[in-house]
Backbone as CSV, one residue per row, in Angstrom:
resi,resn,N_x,N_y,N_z,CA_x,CA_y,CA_z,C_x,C_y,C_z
1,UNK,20.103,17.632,0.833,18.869,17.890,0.104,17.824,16.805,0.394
2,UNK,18.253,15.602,0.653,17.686,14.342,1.245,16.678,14.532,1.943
3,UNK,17.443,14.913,3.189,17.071,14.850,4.387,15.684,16.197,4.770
4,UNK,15.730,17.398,3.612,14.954,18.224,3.354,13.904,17.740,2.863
5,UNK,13.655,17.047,2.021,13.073,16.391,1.094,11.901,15.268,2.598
6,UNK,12.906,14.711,3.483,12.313,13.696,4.457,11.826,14.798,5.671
7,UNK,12.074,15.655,5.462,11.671,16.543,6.814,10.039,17.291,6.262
8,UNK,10.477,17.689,4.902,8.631,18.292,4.702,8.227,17.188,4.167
9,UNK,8.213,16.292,4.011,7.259,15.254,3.134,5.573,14.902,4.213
10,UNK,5.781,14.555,5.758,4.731,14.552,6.433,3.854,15.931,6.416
11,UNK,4.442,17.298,5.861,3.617,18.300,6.096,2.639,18.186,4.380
12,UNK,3.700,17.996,3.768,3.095,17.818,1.841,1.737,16.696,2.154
13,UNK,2.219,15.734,2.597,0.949,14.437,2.386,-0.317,15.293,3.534
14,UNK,-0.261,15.971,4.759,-1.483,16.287,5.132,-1.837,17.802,4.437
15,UNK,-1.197,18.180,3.690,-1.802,19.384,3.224,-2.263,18.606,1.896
16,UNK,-2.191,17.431,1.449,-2.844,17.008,-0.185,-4.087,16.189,0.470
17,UNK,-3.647,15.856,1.753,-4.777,14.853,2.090,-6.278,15.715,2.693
18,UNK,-5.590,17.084,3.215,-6.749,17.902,3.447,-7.565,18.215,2.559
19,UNK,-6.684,18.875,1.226,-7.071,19.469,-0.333,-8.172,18.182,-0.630
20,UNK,-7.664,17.187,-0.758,-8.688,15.854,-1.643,-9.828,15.406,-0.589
21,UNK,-9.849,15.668,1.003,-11.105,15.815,1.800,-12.143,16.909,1.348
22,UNK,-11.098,18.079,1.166,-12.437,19.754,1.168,-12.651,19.439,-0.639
23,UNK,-12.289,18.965,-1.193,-12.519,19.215,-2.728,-13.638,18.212,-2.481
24,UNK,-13.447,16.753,-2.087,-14.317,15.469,-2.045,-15.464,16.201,-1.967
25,UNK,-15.645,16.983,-0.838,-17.214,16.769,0.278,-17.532,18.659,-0.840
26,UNK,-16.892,19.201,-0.975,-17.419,20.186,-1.598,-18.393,20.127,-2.550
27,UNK,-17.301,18.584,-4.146,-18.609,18.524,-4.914,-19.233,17.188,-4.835
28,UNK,-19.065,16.459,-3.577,-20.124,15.335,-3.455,-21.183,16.101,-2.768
29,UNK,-20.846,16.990,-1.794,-22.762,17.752,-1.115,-23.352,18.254,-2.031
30,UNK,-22.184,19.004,-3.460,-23.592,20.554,-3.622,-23.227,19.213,-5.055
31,UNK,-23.776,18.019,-5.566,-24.157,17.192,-6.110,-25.473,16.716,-6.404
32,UNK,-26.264,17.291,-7.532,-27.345,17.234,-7.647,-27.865,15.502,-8.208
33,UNK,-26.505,14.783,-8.408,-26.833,13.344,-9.333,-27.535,12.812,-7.610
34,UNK,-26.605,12.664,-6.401,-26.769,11.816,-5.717,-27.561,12.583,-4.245
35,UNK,-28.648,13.437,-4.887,-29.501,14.442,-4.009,-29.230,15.015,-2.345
36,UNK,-27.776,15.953,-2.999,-27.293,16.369,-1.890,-27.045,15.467,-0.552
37,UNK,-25.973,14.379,-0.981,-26.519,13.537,0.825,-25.731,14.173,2.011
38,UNK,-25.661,13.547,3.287,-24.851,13.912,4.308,-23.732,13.244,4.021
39,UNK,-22.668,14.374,4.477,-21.502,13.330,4.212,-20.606,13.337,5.651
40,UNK,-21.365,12.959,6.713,-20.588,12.368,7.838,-20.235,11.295,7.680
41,UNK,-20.738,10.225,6.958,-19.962,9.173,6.813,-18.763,9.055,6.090
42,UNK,-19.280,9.536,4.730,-18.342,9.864,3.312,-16.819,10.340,4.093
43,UNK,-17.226,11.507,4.644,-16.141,12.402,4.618,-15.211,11.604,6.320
44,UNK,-15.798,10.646,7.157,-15.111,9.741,7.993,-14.942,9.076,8.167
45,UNK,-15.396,8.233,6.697,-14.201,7.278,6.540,-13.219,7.547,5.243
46,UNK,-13.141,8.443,4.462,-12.023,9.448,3.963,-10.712,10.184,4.693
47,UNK,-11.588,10.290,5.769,-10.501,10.842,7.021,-9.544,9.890,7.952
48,UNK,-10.305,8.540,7.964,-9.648,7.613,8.301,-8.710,6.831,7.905
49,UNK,-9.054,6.778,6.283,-8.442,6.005,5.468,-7.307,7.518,5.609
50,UNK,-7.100,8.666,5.625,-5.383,9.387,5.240,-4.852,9.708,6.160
51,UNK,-5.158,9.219,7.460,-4.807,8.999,8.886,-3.764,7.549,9.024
């Protein structure tokens, strides 16, 4: 059961790390406090840091 547990764990962390990228940039763009910014930066160094 271990070893199941160690075999999907790399697929679990990039499918949570994708979820918390598309959720991030979803409601930081359509964000009316911080007037819609670009988020090429936001969203690469988010991508870097779950890399």
């Amino acid at each position: 059961m271990f070893n199941l547990f160690l075999a999907v764990s790399p697929e679990i962390f990039i499918i949570n790390a994708t979820f918390i990228l598309l959720i991030h940039g979803v409601v930081f763009s359509t964000s009316k406090k911080y007037d819609y910014p670009p988020l090429v930066s936001n969203v690469g160094w988010l991508g870097l840091l779950s890399v």
